[in-house]
LOFI-431696 format. One line per 8 residues: number of its first residue (from 1); their letters; for each residue x, y, z of N, C-alpha, C. Coordinates in steps of 0.001 Angstrom, whole numbers, padded with zeros to 6 digits. Layout:
NUM> A> X/Y/Z/X/Y/Z/X/Y/Z; ...
This chain:
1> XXXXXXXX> -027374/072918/-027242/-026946/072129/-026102/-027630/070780/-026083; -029042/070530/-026473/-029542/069372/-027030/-028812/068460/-027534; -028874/069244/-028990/-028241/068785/-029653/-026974/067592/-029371; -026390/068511/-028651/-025045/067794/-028464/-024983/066782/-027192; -025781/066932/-026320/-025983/065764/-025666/-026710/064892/-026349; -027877/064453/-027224/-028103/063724/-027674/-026617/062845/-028821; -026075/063912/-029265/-024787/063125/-030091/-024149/062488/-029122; -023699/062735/-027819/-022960/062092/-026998/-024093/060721/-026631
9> XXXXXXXX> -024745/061039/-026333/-026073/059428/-026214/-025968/058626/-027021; -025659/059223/-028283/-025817/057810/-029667/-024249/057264/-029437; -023708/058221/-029397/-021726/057757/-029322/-021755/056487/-028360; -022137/057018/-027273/-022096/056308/-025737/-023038/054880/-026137; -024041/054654/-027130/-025150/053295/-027089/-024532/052536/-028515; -023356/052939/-029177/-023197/052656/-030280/-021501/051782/-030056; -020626/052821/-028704/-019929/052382/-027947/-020003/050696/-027328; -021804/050824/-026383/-021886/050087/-025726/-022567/048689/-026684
17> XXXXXXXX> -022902/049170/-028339/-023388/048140/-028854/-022355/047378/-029150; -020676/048239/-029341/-019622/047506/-030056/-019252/046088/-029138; -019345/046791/-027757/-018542/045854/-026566/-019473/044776/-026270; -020776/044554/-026576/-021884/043500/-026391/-021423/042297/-027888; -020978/042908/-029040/-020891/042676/-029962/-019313/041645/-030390; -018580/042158/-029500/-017119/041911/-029412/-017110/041005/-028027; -017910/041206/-027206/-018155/039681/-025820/-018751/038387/-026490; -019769/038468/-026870/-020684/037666/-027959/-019676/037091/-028733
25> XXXXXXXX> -018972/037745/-029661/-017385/036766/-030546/-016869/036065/-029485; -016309/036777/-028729/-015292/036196/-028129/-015851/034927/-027346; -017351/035223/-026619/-017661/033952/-025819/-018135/032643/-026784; -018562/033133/-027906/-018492/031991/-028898/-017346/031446/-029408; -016235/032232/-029393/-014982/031686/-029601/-014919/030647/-028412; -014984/031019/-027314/-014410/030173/-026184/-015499/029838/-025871; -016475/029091/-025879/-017214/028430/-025920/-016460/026685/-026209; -016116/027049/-027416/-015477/025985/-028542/-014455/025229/-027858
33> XXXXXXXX> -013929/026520/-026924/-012246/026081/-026692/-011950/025311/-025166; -011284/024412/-025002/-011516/023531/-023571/-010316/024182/-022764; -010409/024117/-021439/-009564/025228/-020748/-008492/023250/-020700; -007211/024481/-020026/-006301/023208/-019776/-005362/023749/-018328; -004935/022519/-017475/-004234/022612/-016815/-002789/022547/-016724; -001649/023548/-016579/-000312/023054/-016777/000221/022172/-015992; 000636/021020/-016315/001414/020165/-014720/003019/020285/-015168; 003655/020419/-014434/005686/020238/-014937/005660/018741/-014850
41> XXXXXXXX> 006847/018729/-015640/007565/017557/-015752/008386/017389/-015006; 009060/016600/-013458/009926/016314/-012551/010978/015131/-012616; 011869/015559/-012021/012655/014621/-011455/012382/013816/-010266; 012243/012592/-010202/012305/011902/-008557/012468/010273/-008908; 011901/009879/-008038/011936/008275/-007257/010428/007993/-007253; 010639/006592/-007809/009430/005919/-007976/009073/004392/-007702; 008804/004180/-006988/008924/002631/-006528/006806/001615/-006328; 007197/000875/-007170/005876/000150/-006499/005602/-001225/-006011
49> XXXXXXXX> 005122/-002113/-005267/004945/-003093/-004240/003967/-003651/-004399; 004200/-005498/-004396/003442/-006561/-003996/003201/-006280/-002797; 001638/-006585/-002302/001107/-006294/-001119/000571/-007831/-000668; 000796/-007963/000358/000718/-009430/000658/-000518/-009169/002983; -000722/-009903/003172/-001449/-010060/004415/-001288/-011298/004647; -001232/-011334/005765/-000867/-012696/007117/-000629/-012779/008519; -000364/-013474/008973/000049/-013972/010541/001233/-013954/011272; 001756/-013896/012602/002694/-013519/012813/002435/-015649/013635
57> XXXXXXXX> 003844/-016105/013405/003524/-017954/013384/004934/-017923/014466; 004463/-018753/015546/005300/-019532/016194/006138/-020582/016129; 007368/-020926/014960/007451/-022228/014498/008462/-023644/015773; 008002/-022161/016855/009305/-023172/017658/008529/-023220/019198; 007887/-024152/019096/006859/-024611/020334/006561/-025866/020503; 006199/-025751/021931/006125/-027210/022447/004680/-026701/023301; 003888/-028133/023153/002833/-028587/024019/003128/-030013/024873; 003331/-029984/026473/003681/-030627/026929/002169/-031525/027271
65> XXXXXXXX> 001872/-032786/027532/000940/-034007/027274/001573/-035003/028798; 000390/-035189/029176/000351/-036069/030377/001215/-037487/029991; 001746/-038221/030116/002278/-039381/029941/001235/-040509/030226; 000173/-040396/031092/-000771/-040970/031592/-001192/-040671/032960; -002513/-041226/033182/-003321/-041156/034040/-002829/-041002/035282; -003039/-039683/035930/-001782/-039407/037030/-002707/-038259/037949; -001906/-037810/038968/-001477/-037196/039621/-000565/-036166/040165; -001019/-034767/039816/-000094/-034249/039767/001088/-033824/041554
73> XXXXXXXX> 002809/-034097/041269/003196/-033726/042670/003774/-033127/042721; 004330/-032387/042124/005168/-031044/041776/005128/-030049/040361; 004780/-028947/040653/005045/-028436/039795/006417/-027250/039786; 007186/-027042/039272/008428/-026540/039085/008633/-024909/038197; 007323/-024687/037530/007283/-023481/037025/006077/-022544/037053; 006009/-021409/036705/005155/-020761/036941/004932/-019959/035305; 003595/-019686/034774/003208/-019066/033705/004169/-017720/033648; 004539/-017725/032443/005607/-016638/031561/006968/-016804/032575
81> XXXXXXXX> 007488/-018023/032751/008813/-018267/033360/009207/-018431/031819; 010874/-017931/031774/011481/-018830/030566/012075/-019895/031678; 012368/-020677/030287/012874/-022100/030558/013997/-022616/029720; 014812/-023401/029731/015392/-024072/029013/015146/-025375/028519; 015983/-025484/027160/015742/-027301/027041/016180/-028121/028181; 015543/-029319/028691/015692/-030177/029179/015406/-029730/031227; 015036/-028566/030984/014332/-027742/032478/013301/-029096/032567; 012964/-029101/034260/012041/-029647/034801/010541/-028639/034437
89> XXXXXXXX> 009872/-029369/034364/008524/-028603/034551/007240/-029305/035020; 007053/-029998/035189/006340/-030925/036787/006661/-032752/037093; 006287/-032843/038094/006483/-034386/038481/005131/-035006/038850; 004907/-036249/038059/003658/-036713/038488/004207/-037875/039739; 002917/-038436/040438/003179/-038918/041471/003852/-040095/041441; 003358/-040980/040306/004451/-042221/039843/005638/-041962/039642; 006592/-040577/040147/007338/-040319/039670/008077/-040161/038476; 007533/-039574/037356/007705/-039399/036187/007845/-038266/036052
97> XXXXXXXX> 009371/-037376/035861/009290/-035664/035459/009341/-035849/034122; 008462/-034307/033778/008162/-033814/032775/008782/-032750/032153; 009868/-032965/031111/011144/-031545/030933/010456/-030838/029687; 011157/-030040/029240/010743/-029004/028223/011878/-029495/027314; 011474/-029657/026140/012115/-029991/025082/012455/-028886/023966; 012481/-027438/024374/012634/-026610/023616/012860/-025441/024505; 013688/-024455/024691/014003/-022913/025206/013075/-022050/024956; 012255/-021382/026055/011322/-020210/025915/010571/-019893/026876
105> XXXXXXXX> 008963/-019423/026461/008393/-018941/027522/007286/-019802/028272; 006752/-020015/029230/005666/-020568/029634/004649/-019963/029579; 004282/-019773/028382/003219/-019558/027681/001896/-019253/028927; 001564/-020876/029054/000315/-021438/029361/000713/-022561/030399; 000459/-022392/031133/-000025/-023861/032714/-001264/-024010/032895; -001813/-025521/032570/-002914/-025646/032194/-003487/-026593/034178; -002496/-026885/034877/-002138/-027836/035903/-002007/-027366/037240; -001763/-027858/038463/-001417/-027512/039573/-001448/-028229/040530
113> XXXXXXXX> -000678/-028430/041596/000090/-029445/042216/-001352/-030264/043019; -001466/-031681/042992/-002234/-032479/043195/-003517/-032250/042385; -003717/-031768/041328/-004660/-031891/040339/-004185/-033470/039699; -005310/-033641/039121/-005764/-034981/038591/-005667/-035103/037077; -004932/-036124/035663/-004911/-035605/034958/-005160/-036822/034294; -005394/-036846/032772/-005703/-037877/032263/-004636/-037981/031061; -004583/-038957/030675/-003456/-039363/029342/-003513/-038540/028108; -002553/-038160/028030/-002611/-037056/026706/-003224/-035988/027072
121> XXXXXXXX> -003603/-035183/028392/-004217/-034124/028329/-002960/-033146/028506; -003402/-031665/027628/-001980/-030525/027899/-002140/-030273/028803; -000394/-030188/029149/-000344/-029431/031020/000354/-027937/030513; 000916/-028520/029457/001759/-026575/029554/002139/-026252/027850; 002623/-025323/027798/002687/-024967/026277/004093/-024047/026604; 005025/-023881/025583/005953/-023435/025623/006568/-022847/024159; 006770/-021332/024622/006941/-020937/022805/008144/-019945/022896; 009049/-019947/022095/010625/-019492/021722/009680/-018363/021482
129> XXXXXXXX> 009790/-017145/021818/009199/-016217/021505/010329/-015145/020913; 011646/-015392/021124/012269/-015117/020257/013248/-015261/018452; 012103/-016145/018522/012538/-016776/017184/010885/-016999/016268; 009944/-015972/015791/008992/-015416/015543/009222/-015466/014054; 008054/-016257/013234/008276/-015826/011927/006941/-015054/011395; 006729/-014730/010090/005589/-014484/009490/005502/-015547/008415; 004094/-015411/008165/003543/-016835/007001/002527/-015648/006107; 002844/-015448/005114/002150/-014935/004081/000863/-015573/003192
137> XXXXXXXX> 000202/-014889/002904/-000860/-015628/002044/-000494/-015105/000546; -000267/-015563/-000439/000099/-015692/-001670/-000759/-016183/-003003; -001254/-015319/-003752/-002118/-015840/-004752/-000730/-016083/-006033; -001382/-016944/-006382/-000631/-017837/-007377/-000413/-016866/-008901; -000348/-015862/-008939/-000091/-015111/-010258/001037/-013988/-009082; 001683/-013935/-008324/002324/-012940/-007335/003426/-013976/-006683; 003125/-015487/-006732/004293/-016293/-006059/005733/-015906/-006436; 005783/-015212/-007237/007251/-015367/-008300/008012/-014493/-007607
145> XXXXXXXX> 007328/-013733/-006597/007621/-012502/-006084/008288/-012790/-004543; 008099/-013374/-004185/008322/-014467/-002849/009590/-015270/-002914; 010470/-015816/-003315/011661/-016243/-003564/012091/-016014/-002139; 013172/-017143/-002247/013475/-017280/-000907/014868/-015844/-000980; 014903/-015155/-000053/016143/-014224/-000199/015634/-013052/-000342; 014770/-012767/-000982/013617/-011660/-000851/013704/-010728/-000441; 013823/-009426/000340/013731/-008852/001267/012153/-008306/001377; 011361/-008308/002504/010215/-007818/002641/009867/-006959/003750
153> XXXXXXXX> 009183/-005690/003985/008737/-004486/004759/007269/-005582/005455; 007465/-005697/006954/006281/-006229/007858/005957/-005135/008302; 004250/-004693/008475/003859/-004056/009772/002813/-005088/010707; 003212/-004999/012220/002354/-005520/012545/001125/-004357/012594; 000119/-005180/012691/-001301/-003775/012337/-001687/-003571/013915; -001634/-004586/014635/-001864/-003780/015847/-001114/-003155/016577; 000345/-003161/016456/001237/-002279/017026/001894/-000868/016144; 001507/-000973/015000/002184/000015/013812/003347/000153/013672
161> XXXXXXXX> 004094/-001248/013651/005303/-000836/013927/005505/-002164/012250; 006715/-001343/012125/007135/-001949/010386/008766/-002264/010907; 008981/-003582/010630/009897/-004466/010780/010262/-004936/009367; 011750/-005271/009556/012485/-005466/007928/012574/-007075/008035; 012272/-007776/007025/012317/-009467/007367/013066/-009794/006214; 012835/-011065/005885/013580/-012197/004508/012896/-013274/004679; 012578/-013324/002884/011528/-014816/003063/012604/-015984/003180; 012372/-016233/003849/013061/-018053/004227/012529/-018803/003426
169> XXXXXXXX> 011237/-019266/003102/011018/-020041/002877/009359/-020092/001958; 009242/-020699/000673/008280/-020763/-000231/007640/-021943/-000120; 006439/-022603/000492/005457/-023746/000531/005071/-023920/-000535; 005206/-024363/-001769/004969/-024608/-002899/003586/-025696/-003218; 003418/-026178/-002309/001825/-026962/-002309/000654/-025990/-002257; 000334/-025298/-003297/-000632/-024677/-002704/-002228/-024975/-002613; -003151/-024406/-001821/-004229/-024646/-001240/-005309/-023585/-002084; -006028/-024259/-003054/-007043/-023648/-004092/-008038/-022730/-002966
177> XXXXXXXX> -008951/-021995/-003684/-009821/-021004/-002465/-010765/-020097/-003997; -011453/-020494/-004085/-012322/-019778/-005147/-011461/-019925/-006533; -011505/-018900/-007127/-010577/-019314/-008048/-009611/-019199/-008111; -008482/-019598/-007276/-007572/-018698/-007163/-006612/-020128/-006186; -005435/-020169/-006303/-004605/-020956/-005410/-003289/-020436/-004614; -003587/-020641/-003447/-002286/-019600/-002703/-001765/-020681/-002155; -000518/-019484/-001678/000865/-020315/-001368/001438/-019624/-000049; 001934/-020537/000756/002397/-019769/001809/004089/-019346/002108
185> XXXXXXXX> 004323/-018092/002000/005566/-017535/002111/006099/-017291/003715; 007145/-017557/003658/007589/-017619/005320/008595/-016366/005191; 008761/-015602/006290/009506/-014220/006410/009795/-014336/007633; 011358/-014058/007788/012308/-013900/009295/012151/-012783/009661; 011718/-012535/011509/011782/-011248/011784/013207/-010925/011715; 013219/-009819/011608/014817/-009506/012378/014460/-008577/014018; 012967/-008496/014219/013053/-008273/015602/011361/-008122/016003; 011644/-009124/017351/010289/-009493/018153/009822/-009374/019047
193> XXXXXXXX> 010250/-007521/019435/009936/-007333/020641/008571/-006875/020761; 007691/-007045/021538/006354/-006545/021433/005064/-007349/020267; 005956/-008088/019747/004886/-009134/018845/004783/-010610/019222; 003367/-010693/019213/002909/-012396/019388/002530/-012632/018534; 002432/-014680/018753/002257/-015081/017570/000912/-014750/017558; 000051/-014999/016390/-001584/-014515/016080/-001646/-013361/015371; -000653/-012730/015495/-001023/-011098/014938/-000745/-011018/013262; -001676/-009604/013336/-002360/-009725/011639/-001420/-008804/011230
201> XXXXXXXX> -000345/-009126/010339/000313/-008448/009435/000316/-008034/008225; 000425/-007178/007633/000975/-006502/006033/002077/-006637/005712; 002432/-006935/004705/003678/-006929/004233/004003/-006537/002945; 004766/-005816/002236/005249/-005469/000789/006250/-005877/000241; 006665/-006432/-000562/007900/-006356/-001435/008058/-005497/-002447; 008818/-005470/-002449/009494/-004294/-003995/009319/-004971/-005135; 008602/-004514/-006236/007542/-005235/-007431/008687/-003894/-008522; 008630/-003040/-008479/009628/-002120/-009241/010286/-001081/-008759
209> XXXXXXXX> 011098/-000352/-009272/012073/001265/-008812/012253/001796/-009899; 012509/003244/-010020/013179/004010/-010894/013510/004998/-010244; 015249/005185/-009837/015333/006071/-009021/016085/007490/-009810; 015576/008797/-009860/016317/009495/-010625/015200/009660/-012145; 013932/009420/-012220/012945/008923/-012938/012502/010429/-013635; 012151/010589/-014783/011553/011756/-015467/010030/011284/-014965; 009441/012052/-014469/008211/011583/-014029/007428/012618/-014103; 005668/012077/-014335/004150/013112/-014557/003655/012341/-013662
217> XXXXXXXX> 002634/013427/-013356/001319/012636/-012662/000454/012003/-013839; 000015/010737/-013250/-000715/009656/-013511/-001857/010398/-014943; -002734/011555/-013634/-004131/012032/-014625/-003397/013190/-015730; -002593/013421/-015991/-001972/013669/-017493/-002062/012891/-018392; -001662/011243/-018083/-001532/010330/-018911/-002915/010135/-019760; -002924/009842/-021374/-004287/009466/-021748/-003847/008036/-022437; -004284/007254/-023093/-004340/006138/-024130/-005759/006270/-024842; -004512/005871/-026878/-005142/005674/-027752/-006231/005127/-027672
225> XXXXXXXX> -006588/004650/-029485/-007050/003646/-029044/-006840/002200/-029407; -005396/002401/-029614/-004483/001274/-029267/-003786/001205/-027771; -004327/001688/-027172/-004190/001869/-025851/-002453/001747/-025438; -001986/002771/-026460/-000628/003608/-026547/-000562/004629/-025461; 000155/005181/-024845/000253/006504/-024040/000521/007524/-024695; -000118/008545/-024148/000472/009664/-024779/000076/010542/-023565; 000580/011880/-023859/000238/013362/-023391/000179/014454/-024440; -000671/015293/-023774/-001163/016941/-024281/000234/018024/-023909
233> XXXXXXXX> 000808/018425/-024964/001764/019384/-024861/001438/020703/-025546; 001702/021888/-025589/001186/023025/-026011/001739/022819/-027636; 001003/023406/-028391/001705/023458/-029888/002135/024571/-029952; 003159/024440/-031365/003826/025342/-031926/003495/027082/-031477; 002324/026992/-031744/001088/028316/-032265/000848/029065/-030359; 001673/027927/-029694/001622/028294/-028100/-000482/028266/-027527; -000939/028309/-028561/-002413/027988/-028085/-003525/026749/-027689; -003048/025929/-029187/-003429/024784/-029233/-002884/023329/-028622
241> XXXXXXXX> -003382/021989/-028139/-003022/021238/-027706/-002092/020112/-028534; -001552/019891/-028257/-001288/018332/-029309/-000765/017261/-028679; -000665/016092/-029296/-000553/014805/-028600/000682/014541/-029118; 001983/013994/-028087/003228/013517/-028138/003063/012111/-027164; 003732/011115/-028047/003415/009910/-027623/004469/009916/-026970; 004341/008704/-026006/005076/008581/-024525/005839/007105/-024202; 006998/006436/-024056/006806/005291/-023133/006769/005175/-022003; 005862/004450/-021132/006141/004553/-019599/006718/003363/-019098
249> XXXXXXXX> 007327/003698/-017760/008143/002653/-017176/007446/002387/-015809; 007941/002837/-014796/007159/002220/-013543/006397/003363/-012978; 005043/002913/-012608/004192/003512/-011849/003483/003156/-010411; 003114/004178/-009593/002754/003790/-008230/001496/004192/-007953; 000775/004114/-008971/-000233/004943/-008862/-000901/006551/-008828; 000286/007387/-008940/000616/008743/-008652/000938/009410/-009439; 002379/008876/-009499/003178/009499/-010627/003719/007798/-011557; 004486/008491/-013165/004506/007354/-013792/006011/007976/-014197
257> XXXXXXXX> 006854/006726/-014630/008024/007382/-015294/007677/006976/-016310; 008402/008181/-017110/008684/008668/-018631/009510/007999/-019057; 010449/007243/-019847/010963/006780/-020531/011677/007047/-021904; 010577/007402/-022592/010814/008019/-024119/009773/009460/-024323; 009902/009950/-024607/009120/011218/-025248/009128/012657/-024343; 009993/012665/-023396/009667/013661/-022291/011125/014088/-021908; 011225/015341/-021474/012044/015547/-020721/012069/016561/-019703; 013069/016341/-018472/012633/017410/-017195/012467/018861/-017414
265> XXXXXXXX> 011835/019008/-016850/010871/020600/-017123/010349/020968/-018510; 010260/020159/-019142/008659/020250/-020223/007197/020572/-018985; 006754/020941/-019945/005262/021035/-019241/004052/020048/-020292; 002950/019598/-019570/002389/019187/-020332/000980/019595/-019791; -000039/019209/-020403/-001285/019671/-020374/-002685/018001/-019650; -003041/019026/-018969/-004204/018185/-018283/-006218/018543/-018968; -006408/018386/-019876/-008016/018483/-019825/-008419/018321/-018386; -009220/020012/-018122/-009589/020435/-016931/-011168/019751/-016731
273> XXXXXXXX> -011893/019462/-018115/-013183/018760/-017626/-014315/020388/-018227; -013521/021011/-018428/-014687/022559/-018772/-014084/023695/-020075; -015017/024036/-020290/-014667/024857/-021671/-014375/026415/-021072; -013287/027491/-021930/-013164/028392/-021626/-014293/029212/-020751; -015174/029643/-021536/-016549/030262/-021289/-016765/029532/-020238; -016874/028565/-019493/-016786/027845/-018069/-016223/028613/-017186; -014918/028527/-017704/-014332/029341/-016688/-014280/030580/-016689; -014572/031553/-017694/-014546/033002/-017382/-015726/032982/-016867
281> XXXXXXXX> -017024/031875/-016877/-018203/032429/-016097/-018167/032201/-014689; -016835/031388/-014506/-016845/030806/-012710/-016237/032058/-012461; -015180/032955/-012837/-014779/034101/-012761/-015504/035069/-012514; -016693/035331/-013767/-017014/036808/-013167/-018496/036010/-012430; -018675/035302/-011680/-019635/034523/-010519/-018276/035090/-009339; -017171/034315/-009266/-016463/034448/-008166/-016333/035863/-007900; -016268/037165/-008872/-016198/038561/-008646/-017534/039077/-008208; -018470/038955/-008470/-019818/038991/-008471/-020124/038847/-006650
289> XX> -019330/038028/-006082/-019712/036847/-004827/-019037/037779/-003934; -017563/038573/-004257/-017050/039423/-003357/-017603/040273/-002869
């Protein structure tokens, strides 16, 4: 009876030498070997944008100016009245009225009836508040992008509200600033409710599209070192990696379209950053942890 339990002891340590012996291969095998991530290959829409910042500009205003040294004897309006062209808007005592030369709001009344005023000082300000443009700031390698006809996406930033415009108009004098020389682009609202002039806007234009696009994510992509594209696709052998070169077309930072070398629902391969043996040890850690 010894006997034979001791034979079962050597079986059982000769067992347990094989499986120490056969982990040891294998984790030196995968040691070697780099784990990989599958990503698919999709169909979609891909679009990316000149990003531009600026002002929301009043181009249709009036500042009304004392005629001279006066007296004020009527005044005829009151702050945020609209008005029309050629409306009264005060009388000095020499009898001289003072009209509005432009349709809008009364802004600002700077005056009031028998106040005292001096030559050229403002009495009132008056701004079309429905006729609101934007003025872009433009660095001079992005002007090309600005064309008059344009279509451009506004948000104002303090209201969050995104309005559809058209550049009107390209200032072609531009004003140097470090190294760099910008240009100012003009954009029509197509609507101004809730915006004044002063306000700090964003704006985008459409820089590219591909709609209907064979598309990967971005961190798939690698370059040579001819700084060619390519991607990791599974080989033949279904184990190993290999490199299939790529053309790309437009990217948004995200995803990139494919062009040449790909097609929808291929899969391709991501270097995860860790070697097999990495991950079977995050494995039996994560079993370990339960």
């Amino acid at each position: 009876m010894k006997k034979k339990r001791k034979w079962i002891k050597w079986v059982i340590l000769a067992i347990l030498a094989l499986v120490v012996v056969l982990w040891l291969l294998l984790m030196g095998s995968a040691s070697k070997e780099i784990a990989y991530t599958e990503m698919p290959v999709t169909v979609g829409d891909v679009e990316t944008y000149y990003n531009f910042d600026g002002l929301v500009h009043a181009p249709h205003t009036q500042t009304l100016v004392s005629p001279a040294a006066d007296t004020v004897a009527a005044v005829y309006v009151q702050q945020n009245q609209q008005v029309k062209a050629g409306d009264r808007i005060l009388k000095l005592k020499d009898g001289e009225v003072v009209k509005a030369d432009v349709g809008g709001e009364v802004t600002s009344l700077n005056v009031a009836k028998d106040d005292a005023v001096t030559a050229g000082q403002a009495l009132c300000q008056i701004i079309d508040m429905d006729r609101l443009e934007i003025r872009l700031n433009v660095d001079e390698y992005d002007v090309g992008a600005v064309t008059p006809g344009t279509q451009a996406e506004v948000t104002v930033l303090a209201t969050e509200t995104t309005y559809t415009g058209t550049v009107t108009a390209l200032d072609k004098n531009g004003t140097a600033s470090g190294d760099l020389s910008y240009y100012t682009a003009t954009v029509a609202l197509s609507e101004t409710q809730g915006v004044y002039p002063g306000m700090q806007v964003s704006a985008k234009v459409l820089r590219g599209q591909a709609l209907g696009a064979v598309l990967v994510k971005m961190d798939a992509l690698s370059f040579d070192d001819y700084n060619q594209p390519y991607v990791l696709v599974r080989a033949a052998n279904g184990k190993d990696a290999e490199q299939r070169s790529v053309r790309v077309g437009v990217s948004d930072g995200i995803y990139a379209e494919i062009t040449e070398g790909l097609s929808a629902g291929e899969t391709v391969l991501k270097r995860s950053g860790m070697t097999m043996a990495d991950m079977m040890e995050q494995m039996r850690n994560a079993r370990g942890g339960m």
